[in-house]
C-alpha positions in Angstrom: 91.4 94.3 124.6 92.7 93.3 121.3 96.0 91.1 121.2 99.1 92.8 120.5 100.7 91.5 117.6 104.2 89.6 117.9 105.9 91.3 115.8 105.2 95.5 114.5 106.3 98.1 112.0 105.6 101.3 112.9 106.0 103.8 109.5 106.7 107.2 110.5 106.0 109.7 107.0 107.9 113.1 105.6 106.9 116.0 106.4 105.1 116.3 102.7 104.4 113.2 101.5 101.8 110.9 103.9 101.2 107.3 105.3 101.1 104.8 102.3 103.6 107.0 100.0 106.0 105.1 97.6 108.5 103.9 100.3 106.0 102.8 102.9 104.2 101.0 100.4 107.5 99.3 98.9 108.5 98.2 102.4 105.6 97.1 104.1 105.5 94.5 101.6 109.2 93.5 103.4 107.7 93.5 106.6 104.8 91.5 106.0 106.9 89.3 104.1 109.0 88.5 107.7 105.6 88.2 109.6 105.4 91.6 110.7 101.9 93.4 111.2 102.6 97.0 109.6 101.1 100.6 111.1 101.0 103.8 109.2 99.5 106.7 110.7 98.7 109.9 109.5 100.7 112.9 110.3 99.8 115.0 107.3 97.4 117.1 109.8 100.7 118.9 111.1 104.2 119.8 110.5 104.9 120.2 113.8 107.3 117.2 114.9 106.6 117.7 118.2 102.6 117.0 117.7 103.4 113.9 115.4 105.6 112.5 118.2 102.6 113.4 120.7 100.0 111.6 118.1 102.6 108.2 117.9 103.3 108.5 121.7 99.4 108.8 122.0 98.9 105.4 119.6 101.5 103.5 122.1 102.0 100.7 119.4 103.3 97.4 121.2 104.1 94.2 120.1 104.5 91.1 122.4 108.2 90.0 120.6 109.4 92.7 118.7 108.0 96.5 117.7 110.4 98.1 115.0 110.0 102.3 114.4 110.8 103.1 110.7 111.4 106.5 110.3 111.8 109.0 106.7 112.4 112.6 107.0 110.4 114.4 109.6 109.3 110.5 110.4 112.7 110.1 111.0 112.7 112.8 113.5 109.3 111.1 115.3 110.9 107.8 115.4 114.0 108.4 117.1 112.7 110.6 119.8 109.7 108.4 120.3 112.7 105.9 121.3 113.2 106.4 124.5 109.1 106.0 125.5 108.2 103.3 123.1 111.6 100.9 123.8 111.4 99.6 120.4 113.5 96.4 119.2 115.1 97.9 115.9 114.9 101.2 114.1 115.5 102.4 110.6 115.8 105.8 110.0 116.0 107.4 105.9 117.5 110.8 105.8 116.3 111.3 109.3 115.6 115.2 109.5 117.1 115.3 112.8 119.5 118.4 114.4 117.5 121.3 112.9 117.4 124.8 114.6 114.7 124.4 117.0 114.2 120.6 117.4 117.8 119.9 117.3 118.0 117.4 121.4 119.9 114.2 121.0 117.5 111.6 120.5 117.5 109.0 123.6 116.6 105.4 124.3 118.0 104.2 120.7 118.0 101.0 120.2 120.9 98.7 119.7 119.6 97.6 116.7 119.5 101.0 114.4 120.0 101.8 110.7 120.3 105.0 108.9 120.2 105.2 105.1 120.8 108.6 103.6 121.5 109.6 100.0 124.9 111.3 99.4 122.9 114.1 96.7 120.4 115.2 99.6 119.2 118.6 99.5 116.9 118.5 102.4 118.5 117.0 105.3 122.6 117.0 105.1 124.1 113.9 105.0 126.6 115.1 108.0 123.0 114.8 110.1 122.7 111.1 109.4 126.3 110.5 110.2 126.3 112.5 113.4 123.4 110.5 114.7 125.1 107.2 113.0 128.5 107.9 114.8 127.3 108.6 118.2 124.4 106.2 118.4 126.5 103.2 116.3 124.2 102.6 113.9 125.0 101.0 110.7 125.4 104.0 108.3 124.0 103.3 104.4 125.1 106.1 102.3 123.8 105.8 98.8 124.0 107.7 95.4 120.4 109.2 95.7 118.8 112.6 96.6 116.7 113.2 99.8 113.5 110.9 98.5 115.5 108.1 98.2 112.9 106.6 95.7 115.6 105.5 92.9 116.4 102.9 96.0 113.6 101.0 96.7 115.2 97.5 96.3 117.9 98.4 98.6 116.3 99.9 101.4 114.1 97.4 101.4 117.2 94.7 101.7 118.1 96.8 104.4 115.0 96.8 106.0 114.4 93.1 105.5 118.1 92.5 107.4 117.7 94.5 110.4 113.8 92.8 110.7 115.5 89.4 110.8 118.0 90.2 113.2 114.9 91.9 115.3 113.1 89.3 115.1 
């Protein structure tokens, strides 16, 4: 069997874009930069959040010190609910898509250490959803000036990516 790694990122994609998009790419290169060995997997099969939770539940990513689920959109979604299986140290959700008609259970499990970032101009995902799950799970709650994609804030979701990975770690 192959070591686990001390230290894991776990990228959970959108609903339309896929693994290595602009984000993932942008902060992987955070996480590597903290030591952290960085998993993307490929959800673009479905867009069924139920499966893509099956499929990361089925991958059971572990990490000897610390495994952190990142989470945007309908990643978002897969990363908080995969929460109360996977245990992970820290998670960061971006305008998690979380509270929809259909898929809308409390995520469980969450850890202490959580982040939510959402952009005040979303269109998608309302920006009450992230501060719903912000307020009752106290998370630190980013809001920024930026539509659902988020792209226009690579630098600081990476900062805030980079700060909650060093307090994981």
């Amino acid at each position: 069997m192959k070591d686990l790694p001390d230290r894991l990122v776990v990228f959970a994609h959108g609903k339309e874009s896929g693994p290595w998009g602009t984000k993932i790419q942008h902060l992987a290169v955070t996480a590597r930069q903290r030591g952290y060995e960085v998993l993307s997997p490929d959800y673009s099969h479905t867009h069924d959040p139920r499966e893509r939770m099956a499929q990361l539940l089925a991958l059971a990513p572990r990490a000897r010190h610390s495994l952190v689920l990142v989470g945007s959109s309908m990643g978002g979604y897969v990363s908080a609910q995969a929460c109360v299986t996977l245990q992970p140290r820290a998670l960061f959700l971006m305008a998690p898509a979380l509270y929809f008609p259909g898929w809308e259970e409390e995520p469980q499990g969450i850890p202490a250490l959580c982040s939510v970032a959402h952009g005040w101009g979303d269109d998608i995902v309302p920006v009450e959803r992230g501060i719903r799950f912000a307020r009752h799970n106290r998370a630190a709650l980013h809001l920024l000036d930026s539509d659902h994609g988020l792209n226009d804030q690579l630098d600081t979701l990476a900062l805030l990516l980079d700060d909650l990975l060093r307090r994981a770690a």
